[in-house]
N, C-alpha and C positions, 0 to 999 in steps of 0.2 A: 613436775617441771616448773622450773619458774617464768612468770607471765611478764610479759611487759607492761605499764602501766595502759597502754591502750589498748592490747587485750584485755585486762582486766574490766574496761568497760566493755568493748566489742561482747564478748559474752559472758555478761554481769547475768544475764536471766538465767542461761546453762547452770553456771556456778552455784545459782540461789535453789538451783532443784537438788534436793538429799542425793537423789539417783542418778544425779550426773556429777556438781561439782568439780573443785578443780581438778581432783587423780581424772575425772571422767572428761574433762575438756582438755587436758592433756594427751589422753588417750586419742580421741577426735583427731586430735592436732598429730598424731603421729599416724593415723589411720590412713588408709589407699581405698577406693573406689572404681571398678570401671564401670561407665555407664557404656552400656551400647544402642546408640543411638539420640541425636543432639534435635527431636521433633517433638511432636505432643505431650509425651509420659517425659521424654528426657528433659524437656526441658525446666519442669518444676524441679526434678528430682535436681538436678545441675545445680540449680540456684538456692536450693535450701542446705544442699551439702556442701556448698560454696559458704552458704552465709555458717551454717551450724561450726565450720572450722576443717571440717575434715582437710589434712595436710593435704594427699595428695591424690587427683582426678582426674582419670582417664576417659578421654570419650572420641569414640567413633563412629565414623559417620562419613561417604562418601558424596552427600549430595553439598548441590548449596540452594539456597535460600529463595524461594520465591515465595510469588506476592501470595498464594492462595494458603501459603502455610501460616500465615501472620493472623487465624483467626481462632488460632491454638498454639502455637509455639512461640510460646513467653518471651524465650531466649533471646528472639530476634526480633530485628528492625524495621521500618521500609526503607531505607537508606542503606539497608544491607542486601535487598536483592541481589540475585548474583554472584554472593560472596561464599563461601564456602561455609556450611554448617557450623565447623568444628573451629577455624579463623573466629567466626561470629561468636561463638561460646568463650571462645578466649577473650574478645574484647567484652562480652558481658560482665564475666566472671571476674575479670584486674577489675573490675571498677566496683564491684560487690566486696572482694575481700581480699588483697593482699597475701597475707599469711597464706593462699591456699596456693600449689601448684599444681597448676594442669597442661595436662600430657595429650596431648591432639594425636588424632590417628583419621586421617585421611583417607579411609581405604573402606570396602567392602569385607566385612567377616567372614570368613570361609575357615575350612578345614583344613588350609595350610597356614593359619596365622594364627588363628582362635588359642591353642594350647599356651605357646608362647607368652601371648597378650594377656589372659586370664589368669596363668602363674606368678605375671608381676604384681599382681593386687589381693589383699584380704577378701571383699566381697565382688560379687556381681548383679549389676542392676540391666532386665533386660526390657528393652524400652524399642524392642522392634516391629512391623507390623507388618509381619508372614510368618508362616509355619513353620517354613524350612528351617528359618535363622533361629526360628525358637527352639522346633528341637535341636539343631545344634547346638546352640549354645546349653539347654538343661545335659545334655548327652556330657561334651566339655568339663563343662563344671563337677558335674560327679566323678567323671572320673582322675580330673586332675584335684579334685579334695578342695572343691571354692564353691561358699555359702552361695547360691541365688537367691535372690527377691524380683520378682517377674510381677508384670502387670498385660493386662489388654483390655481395649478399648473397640466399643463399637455404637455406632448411632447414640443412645442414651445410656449405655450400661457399661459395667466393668466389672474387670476380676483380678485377683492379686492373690500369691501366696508366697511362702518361702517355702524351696528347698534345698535340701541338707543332708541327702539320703547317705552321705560318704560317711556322717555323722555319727558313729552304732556306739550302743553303750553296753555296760559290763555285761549286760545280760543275750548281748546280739542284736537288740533290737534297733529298728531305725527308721525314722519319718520316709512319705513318699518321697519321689523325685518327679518330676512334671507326668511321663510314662506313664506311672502307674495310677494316673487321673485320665490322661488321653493319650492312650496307646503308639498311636502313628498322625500324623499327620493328613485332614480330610481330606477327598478327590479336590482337584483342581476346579475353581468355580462352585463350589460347593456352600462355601460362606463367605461373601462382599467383603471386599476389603473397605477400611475406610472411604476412598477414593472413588466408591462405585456406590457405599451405602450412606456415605456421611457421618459426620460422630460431633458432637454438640462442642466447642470448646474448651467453655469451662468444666466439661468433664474430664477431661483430659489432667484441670489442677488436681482434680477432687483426687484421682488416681496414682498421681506424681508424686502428691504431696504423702499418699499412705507409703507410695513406696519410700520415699523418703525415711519416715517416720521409720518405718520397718529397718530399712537399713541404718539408720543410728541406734537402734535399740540393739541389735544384733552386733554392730561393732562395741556397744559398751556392757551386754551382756547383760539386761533390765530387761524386765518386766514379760508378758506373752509370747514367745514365740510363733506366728503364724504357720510355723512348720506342722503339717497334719491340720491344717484347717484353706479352705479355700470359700476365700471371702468375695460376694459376689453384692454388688450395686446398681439398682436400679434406679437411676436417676428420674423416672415421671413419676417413679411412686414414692421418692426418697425415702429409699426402704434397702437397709444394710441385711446379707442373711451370711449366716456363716455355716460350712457345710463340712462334715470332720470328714478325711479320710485318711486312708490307711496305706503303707507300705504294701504294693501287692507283692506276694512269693513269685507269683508270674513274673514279672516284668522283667523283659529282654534286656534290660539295665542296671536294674538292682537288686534284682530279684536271685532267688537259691542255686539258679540254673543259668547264669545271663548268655546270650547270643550275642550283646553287641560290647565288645570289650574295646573297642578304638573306634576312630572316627570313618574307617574305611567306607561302612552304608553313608554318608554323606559325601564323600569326595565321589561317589560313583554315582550318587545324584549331581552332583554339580556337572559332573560330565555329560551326563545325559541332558541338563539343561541346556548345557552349552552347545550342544549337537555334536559331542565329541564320544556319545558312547554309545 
């Protein structure tokens, strides 16, 4: 594609790498993203995919802004208290990079929306912080045929991998999908949420920023896939491990036999949540 002359500066550094250049900052430039979720993980991931060119970015998110998020989520301001997450990402974002459009979603992700929102974009980046939403979203993504790159965060530590499971190659085979690393979703109370255990905040960049990484490697088709590896950070010991695993045949998802072929085990949690089932 051809660049504008201020493109051409904006990302002079991309262009000077072999394994991106301009077919690969073009690429960028025509690329889609949904982040779900505009708080701690979303918030680097937002601004590096904003600044790196990616054309166009989705992000959802129903809260807004308060003052105790501002000790982790980059994104936003203290003059933005009160303002809507995903409003506040927008103003971050026009003023980062031009060239990029982003698509605000205002809403809570659920099992009536999720399919929809997830087929408008190449990748997905999940940046939420509960169980439910996580497995639905990896559930989602596989089965509607969209890469994930997932993170979590907790007290000093993280984890990150990419899945791809929809992915099979000539021979059948195919990377995990979240499932077939953690099954189901733990009891209730079982593991602190942020909120109740606390999470350091510049861990939250260190986190954001790989998912980041991950997800431009993945849209230009470079270098390691994280897929079949689940990468784990310990932050008091600054000590990276990486831990391989496998497609299980099990798994009620992508496995030989799967049980869960649509979203329906989710909508009939949501019900139950709601005191409607």
């Amino acid at each position: 594609m051809d660049f504008s002359e201020n493109q051409i500066q904006r990302y002079a550094r991309h262009i000077l790498l072999p394994e991106v250049g301009g077919t690969g900052q073009g690429r960028l430039l025509e690329s889609s993203v949904l982040v779900v979720g505009a708080g701690g993980l979303g918030s680097p991931v937002l601004l590096y995919l904003a600044a790196a060119g990616v054309g166009r970015i989705g992000v959802i998110d129903p809260d807004v802004v308060d003052l105790s998020n501002l000790q982790r989520q980059v994104l936003h301001t203290t003059d933005r208290v009160g303002v809507a997450k995903v409003d506040s990402a927008r103003q971050s974002i026009a003023a980062i990079n031009p060239d990029v459009r982003l698509e605000t979603h205002e809403a809570r992700l659920g099992p009536d929306n999720i399919m929809d929102l997830i087929s408008a974009y190449d990748i997905v980046a999940d940046g939420t912080d509960n169980f439910e939403t996580r497995f639905l979203i990896n559930d989602a993504c596989y089965l509607a045929g969209v890469p994930l790159v997932s993170a979590a965060i907790l007290r000093f530590d993280g984890q990150i991998s990419t899945y791809k499971a929809h992915d099979v190659d000539s021979e059948g085979n195919h990377g995990p999908c979240y499932r077939c690393i953690f099954r189901e979703p733990p009891p209730p109370g079982q593991i602190p949420s942020c909120s109740e255990a606390g999470v350091l905040g510049a861990l939250c960049g260190v986190m954001g920023s790989l998912q980041a990484t991950e997800i431009v490697k993945e849209l230009l088709g470079i270098g390691d896939s994280l897929s079949g590896t689940l990468m784990l950070y310990e932050g008091l010991a600054s000590e990276f491990r990486r831990i391989a695993v496998k497609a299980d045949p099990g798994c009620p998802l992508c496995g030989t036999e799967p049980t869960i072929t649509d979203l329906t085990l989710h909508e009939t949690a949501q019900e139950v949540a709601c005191g409607t089932g």
